[in-house]
N, C-alpha and C positions, 0 to 999 in steps of 0.2 A: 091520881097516881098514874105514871106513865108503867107502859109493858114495856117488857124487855125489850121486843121492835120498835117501837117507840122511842123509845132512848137510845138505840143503837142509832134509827135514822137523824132523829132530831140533832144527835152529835155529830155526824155527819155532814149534815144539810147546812151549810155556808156558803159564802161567796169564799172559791179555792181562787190564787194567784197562782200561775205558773209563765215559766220563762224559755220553754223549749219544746217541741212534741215530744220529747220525750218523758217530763214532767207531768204534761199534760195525759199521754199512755198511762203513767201514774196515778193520777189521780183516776182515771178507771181503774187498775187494779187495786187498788182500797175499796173504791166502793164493792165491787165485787166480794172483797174478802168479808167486808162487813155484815153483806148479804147472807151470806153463805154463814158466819158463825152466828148469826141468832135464828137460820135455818125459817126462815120465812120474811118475804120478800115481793114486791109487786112483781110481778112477771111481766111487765111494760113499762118501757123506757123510753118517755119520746125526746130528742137529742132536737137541739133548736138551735140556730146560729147559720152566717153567711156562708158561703164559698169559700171552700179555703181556710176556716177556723180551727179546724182539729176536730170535728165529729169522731172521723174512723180512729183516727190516733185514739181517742176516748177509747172504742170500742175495741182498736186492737189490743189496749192494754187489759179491759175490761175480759177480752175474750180468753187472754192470755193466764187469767184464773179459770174460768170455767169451762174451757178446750184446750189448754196446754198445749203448744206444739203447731196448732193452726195457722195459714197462713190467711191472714185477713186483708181482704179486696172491697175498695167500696163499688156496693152493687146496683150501681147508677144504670146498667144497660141490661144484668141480668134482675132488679128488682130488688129480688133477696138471696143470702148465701145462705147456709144451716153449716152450724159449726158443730160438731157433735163431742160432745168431752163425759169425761167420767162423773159427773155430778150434772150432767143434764145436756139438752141442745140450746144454741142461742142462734137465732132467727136473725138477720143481721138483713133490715131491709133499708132502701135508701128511696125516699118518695119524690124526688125532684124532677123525676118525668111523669108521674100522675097529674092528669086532669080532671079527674071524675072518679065517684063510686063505682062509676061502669070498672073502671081502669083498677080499681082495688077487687070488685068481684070478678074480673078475669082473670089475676093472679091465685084467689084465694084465698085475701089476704084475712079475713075474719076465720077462717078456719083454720089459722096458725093458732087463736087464742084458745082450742079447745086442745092442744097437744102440750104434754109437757115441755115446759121449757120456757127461755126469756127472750119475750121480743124488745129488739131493741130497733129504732124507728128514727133516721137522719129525713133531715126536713119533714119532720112533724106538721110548721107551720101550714104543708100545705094539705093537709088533712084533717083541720078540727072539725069536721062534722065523724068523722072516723075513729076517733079517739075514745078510748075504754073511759068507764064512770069514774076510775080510780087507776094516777100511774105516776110514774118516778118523769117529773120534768127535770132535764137536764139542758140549761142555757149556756152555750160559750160564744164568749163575743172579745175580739181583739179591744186591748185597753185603747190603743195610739198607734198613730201609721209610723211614728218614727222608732219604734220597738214595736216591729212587725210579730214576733214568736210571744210578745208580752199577750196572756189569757186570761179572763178572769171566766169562770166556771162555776157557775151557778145552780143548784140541785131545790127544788121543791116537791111535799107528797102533795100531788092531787088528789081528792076524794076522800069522805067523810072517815071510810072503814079506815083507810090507812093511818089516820091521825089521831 
């Protein structure tokens, strides 16, 4: 028998289509919203996909439930931004200048997961030795170069508890 979090993410968790950043901002504010109504949630989001695919767009729509009002920047030079909203902070970090552990413990970046709030992690891929035992994988990858804005967005729970 599935739990409520369960069933809220499992109906969630598909391969989403979208046609615009805008759609794509979308499909982060649902997931957000879903999070938020069965009120328990992974608190890590690691976001996967090239250059250029719509990560931030994910996350500004994403943050746009849970900071209302925020301007979201992707944080390629300052690391991470902290967005702070009335239901929580969301940790908005962007790893594609990391090259080492060294480079995540001079940020501090293990000591966001003991503060409340949700990290959410652009180029993931280049940190899987860093990656929590349990987290929300979120893949976006352009369909075709001849419908450049076409998305397909992909959501998996990693780790036992969450499933």
């Amino acid at each position: 028998m599935l739990t409520e979090v369960e069933d809220i993410f499992l109906n969630t968790l598909q391969s989403l289509h979208t046609t615009s950043p805008e759609e794509t901002e979308q499909c982060g504010a649902d997931l957000a919203r879903r999070m938020l109504s069965c009120g328990k949630y992974p608190p890590f989001i690691a976001l996967y996909g090239d250059l250029g695919v719509g990560k931030t767009a994910f996350v500004r729509g994403f943050a746009s439930v849970i900071a209302p009002g925020v301007a979201v920047r992707s944080p390629t030079f300052a690391l991470v931004n902290e967005y702070r909203g009335s239901v929580g902070t969301l940790f908005h970090f962007d790893m594609y200048r990391i090259d080492s552990e060294d480079d995540l413990l001079s940020i501090g970046f293990y000591d966001y997961w003991d503060r409340p709030g949700i990290c959410l992690v652009e180029w993931s891929e280049k940190i899987p030795y860093a990656l929590p035992d349990e987290y929300l994988r979120v893949t976006i990858s352009k369909e075709d170069l001849q419908t450049p804005n076409n998305r397909t967005i992909t959501m998996e729970l990693i780790g036992k508890e969450l499933l």
